[in-house]
PDB file of N, CA, C and O in Angstrom:
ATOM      1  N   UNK A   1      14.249  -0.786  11.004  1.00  0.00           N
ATOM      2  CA  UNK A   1      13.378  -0.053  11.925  1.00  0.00           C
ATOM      3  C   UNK A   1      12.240   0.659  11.180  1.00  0.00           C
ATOM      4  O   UNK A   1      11.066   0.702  11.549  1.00  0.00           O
ATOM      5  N   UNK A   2      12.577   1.015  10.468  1.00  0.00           N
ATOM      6  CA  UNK A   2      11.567   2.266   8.823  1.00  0.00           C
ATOM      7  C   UNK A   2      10.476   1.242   8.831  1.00  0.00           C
ATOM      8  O   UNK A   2       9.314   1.574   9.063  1.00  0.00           O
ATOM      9  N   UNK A   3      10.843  -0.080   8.566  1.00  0.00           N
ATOM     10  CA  UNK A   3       9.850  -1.002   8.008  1.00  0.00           C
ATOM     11  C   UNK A   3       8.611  -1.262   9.045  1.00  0.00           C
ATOM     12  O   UNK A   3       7.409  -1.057   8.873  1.00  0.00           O
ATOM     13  N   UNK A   4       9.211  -1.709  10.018  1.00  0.00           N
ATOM     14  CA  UNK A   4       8.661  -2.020  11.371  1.00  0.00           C
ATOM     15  C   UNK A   4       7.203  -0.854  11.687  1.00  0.00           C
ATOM     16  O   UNK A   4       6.001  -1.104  11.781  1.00  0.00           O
ATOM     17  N   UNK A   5       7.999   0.509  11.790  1.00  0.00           N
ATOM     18  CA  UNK A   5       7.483   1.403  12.168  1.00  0.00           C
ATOM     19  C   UNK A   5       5.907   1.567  10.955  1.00  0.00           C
ATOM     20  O   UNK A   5       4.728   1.682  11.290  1.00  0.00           O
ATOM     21  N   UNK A   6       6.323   1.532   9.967  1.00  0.00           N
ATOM     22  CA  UNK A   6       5.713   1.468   8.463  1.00  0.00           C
ATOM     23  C   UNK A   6       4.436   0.568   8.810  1.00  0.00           C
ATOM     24  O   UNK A   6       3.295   1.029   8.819  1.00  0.00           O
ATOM     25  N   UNK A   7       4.708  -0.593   9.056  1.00  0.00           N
ATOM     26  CA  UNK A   7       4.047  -2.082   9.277  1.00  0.00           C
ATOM     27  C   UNK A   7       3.091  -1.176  10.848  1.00  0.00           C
ATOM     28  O   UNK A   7       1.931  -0.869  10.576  1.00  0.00           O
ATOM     29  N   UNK A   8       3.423  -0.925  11.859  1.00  0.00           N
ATOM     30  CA  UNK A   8       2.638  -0.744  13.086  1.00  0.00           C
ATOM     31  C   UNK A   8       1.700   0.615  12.343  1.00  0.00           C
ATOM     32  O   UNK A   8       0.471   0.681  12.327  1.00  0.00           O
ATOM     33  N   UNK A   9       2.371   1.324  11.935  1.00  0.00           N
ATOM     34  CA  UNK A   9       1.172   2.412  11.428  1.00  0.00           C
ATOM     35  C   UNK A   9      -0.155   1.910  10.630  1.00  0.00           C
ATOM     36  O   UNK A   9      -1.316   2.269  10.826  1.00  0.00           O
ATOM     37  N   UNK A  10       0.355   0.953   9.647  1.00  0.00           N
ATOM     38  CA  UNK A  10      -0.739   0.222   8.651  1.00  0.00           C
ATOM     39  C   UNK A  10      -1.261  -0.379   9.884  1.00  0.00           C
ATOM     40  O   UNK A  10      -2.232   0.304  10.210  1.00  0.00           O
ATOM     41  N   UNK A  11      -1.095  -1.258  10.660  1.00  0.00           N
ATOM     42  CA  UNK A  11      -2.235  -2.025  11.451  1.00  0.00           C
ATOM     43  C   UNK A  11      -2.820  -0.955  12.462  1.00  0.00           C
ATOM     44  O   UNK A  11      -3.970  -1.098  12.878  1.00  0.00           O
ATOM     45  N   UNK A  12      -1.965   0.219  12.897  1.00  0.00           N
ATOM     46  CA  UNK A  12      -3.458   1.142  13.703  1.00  0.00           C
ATOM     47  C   UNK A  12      -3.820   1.696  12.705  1.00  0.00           C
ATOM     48  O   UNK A  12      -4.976   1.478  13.068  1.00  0.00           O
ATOM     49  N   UNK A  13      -4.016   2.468  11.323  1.00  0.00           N
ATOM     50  CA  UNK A  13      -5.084   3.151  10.626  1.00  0.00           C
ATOM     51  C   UNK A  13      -6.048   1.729  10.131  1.00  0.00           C
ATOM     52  O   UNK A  13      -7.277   1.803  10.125  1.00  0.00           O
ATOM     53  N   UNK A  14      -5.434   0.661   9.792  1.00  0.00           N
ATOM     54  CA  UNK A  14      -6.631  -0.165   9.759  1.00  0.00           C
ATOM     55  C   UNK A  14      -7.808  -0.735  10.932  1.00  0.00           C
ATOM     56  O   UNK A  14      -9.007  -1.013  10.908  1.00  0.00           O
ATOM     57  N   UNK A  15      -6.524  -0.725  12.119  1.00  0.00           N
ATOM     58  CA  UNK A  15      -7.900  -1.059  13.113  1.00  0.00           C
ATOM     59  C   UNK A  15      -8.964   0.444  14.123  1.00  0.00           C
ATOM     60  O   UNK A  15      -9.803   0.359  15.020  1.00  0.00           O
ATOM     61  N   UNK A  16      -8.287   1.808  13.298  1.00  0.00           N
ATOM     62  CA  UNK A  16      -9.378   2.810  13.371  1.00  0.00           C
ATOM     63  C   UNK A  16     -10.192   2.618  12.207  1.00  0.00           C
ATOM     64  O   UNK A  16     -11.401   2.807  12.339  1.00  0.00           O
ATOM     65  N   UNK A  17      -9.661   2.215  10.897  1.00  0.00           N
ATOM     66  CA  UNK A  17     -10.738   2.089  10.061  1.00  0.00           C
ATOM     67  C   UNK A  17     -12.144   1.302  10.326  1.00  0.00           C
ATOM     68  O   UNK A  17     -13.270   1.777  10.175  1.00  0.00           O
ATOM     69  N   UNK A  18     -11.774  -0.147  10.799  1.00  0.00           N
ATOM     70  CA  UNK A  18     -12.634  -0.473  11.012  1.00  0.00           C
ATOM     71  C   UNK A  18     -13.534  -0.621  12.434  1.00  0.00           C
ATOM     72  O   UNK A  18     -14.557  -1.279  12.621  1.00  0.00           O
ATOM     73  N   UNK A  19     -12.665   0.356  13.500  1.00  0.00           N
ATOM     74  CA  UNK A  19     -13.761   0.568  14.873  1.00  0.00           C
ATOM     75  C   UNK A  19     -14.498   1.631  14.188  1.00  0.00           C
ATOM     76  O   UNK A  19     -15.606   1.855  14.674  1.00  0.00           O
ATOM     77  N   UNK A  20     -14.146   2.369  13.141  1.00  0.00           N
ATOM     78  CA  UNK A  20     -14.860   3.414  12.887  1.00  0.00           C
ATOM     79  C   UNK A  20     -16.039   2.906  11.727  1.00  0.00           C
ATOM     80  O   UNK A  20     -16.883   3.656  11.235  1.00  0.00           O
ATOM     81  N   UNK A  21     -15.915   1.782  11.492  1.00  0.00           N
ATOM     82  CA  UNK A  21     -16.926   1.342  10.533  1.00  0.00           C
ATOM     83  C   UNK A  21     -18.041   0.396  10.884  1.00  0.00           C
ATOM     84  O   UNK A  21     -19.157   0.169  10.416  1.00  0.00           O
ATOM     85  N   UNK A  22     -17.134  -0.195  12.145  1.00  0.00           N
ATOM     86  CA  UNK A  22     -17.748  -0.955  13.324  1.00  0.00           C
ATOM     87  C   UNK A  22     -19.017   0.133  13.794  1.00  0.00           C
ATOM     88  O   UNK A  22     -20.202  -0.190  13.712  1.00  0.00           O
ATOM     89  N   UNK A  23     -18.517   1.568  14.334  1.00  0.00           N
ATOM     90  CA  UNK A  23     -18.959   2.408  15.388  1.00  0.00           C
ATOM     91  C   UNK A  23     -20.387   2.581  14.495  1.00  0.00           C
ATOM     92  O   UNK A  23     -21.464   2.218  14.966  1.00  0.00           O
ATOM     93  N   UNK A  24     -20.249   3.252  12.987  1.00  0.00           N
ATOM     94  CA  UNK A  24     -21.232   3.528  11.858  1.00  0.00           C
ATOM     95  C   UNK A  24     -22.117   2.205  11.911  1.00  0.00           C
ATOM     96  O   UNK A  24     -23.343   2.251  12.001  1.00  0.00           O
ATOM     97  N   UNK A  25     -21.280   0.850  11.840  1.00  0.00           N
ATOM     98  CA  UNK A  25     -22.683  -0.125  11.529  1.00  0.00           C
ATOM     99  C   UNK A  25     -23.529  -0.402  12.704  1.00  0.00           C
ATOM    100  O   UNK A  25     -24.455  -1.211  12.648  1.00  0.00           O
ATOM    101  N   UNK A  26     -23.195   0.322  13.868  1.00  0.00           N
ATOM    102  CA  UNK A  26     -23.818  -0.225  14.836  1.00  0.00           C
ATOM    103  C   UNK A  26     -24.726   0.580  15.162  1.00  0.00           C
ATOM    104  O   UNK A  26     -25.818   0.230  15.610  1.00  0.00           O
ATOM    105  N   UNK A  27     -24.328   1.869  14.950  1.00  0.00           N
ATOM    106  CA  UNK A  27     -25.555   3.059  14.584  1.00  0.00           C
ATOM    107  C   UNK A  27     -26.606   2.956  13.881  1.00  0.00           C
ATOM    108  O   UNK A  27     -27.530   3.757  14.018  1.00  0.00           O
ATOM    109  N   UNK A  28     -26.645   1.930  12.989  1.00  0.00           N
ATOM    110  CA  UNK A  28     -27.461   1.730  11.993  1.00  0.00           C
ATOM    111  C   UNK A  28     -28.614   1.073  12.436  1.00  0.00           C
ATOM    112  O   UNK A  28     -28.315   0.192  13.241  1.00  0.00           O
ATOM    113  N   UNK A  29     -29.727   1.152  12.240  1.00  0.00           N
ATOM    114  CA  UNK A  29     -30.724   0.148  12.851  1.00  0.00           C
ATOM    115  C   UNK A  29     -31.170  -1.300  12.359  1.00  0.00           C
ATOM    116  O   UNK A  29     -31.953  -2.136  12.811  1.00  0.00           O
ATOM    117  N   UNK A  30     -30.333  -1.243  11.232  1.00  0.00           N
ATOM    118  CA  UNK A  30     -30.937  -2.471  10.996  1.00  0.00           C
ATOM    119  C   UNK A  30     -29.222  -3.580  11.461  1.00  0.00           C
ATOM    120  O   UNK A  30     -29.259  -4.784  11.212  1.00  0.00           O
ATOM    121  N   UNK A  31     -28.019  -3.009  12.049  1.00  0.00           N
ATOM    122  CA  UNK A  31     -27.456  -3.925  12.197  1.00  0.00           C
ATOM    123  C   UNK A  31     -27.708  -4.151  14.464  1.00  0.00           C
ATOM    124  O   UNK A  31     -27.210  -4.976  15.230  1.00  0.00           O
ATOM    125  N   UNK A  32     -28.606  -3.056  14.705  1.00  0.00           N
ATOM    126  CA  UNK A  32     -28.608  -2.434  16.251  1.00  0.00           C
ATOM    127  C   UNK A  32     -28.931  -4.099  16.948  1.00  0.00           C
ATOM    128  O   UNK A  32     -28.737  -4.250  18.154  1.00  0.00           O
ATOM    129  N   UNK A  33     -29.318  -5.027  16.281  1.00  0.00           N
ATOM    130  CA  UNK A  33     -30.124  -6.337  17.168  1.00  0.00           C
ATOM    131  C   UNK A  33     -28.503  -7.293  17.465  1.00  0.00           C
ATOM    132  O   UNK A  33     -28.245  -7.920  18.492  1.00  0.00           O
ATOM    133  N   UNK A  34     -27.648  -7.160  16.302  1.00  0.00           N
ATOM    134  CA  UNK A  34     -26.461  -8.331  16.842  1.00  0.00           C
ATOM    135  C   UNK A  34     -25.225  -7.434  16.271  1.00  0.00           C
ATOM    136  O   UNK A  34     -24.550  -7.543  15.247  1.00  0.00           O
ATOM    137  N   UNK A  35     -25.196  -6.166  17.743  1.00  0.00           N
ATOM    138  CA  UNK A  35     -23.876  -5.534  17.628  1.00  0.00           C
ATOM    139  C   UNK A  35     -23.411  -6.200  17.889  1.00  0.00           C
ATOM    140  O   UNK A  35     -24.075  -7.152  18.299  1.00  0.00           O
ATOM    141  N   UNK A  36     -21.861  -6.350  17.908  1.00  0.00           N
ATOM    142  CA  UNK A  36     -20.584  -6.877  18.556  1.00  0.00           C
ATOM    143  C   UNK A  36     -19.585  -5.792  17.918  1.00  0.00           C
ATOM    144  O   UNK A  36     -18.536  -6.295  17.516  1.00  0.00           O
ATOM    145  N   UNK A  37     -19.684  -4.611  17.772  1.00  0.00           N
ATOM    146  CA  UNK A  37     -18.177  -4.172  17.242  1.00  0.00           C
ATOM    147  C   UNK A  37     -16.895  -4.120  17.587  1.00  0.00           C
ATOM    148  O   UNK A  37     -15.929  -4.017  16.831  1.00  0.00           O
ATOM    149  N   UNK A  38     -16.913  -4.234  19.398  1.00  0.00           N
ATOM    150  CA  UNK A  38     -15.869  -4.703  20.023  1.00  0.00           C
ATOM    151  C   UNK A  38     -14.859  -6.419  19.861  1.00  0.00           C
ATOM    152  O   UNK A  38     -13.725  -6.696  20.253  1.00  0.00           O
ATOM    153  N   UNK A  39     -15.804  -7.182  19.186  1.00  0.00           N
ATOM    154  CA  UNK A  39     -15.447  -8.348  18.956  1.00  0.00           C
ATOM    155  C   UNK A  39     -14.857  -8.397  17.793  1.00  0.00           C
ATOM    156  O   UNK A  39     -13.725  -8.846  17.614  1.00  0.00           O
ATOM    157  N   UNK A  40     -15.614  -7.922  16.908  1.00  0.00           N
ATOM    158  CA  UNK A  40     -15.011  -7.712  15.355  1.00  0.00           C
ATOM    159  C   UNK A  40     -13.527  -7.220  15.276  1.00  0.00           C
ATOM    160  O   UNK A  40     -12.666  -7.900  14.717  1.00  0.00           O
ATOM    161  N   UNK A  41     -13.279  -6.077  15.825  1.00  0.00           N
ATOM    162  CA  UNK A  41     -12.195  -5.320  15.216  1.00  0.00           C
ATOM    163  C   UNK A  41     -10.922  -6.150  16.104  1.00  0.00           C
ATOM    164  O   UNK A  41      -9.782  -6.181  15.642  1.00  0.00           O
ATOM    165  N   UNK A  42     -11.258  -6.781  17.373  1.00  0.00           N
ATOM    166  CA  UNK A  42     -10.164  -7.773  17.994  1.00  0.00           C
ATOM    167  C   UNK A  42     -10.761  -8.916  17.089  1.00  0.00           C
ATOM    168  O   UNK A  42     -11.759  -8.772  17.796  1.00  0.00           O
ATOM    169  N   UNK A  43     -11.022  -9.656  16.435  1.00  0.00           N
ATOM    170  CA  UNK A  43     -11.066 -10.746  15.583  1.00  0.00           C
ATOM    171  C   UNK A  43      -9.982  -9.890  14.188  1.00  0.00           C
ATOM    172  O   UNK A  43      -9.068 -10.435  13.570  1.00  0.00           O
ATOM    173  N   UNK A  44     -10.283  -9.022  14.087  1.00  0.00           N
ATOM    174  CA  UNK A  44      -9.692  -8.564  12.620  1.00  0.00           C
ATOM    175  C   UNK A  44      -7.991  -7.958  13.138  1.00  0.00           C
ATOM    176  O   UNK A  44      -7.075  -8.229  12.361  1.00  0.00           O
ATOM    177  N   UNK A  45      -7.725  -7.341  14.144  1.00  0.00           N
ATOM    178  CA  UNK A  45      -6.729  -7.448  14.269  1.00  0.00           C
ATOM    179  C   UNK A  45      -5.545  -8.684  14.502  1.00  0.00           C
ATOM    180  O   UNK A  45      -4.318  -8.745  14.426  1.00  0.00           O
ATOM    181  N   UNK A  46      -6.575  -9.551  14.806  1.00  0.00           N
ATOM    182  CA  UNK A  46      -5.717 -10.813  15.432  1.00  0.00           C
ATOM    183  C   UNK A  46      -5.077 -11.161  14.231  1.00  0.00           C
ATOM    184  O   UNK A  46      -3.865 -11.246  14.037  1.00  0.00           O
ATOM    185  N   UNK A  47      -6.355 -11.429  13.138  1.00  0.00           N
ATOM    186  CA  UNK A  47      -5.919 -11.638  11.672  1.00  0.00           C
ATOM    187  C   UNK A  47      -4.996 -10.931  10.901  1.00  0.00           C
ATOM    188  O   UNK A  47      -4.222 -11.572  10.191  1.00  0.00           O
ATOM    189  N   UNK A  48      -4.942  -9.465  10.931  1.00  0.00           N
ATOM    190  CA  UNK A  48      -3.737  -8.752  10.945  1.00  0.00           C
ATOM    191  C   UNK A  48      -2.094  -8.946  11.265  1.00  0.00           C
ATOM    192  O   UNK A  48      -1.038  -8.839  10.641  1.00  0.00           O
ATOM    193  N   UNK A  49      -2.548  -9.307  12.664  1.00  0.00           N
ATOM    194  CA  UNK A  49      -0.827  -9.332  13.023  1.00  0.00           C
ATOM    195  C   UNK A  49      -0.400 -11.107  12.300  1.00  0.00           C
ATOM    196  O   UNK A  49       0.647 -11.399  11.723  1.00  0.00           O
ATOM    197  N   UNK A  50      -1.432 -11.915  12.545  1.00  0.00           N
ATOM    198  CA  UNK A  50      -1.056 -13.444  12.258  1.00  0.00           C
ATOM    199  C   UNK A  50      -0.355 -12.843  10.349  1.00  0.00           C
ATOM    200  O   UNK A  50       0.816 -12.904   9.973  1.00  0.00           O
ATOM    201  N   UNK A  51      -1.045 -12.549   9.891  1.00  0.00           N
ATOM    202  CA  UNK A  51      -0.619 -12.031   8.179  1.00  0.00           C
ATOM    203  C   UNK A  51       1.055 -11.147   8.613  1.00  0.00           C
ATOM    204  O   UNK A  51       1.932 -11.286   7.761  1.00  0.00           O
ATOM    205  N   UNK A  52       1.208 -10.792   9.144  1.00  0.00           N
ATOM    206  CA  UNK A  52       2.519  -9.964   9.936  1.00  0.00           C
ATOM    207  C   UNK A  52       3.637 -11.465  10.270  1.00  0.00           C
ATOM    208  O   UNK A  52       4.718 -11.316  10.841  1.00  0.00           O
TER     209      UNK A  52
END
């Protein structure tokens, strides 16, 4: 169960890491023409759990 629990914590601080890096690049103006940060971080989680 320890492990499990261990494993679900690592995949939500990684997928706040990167909505939160998502949220920053999209703020940015030079990435503002082809946001998608909503797409990204469900592409990167998918990849996450498949590595799981």
């Amino acid at each position: 169960m320890n492990n499990k629990l261990r494993v679900s914590q690592i995949i939500i601080a990684l997928c706040l890491i990167t909505l939160i890096l998502n949220i920053g690049l999209a703020q940015t103006p030079v990435a503002s023409p082809k946001r998608k940060p909503v797409n990204n971080t469900k592409e990167i989680t998918i990849v996450i759990t498949k590595d799981l």
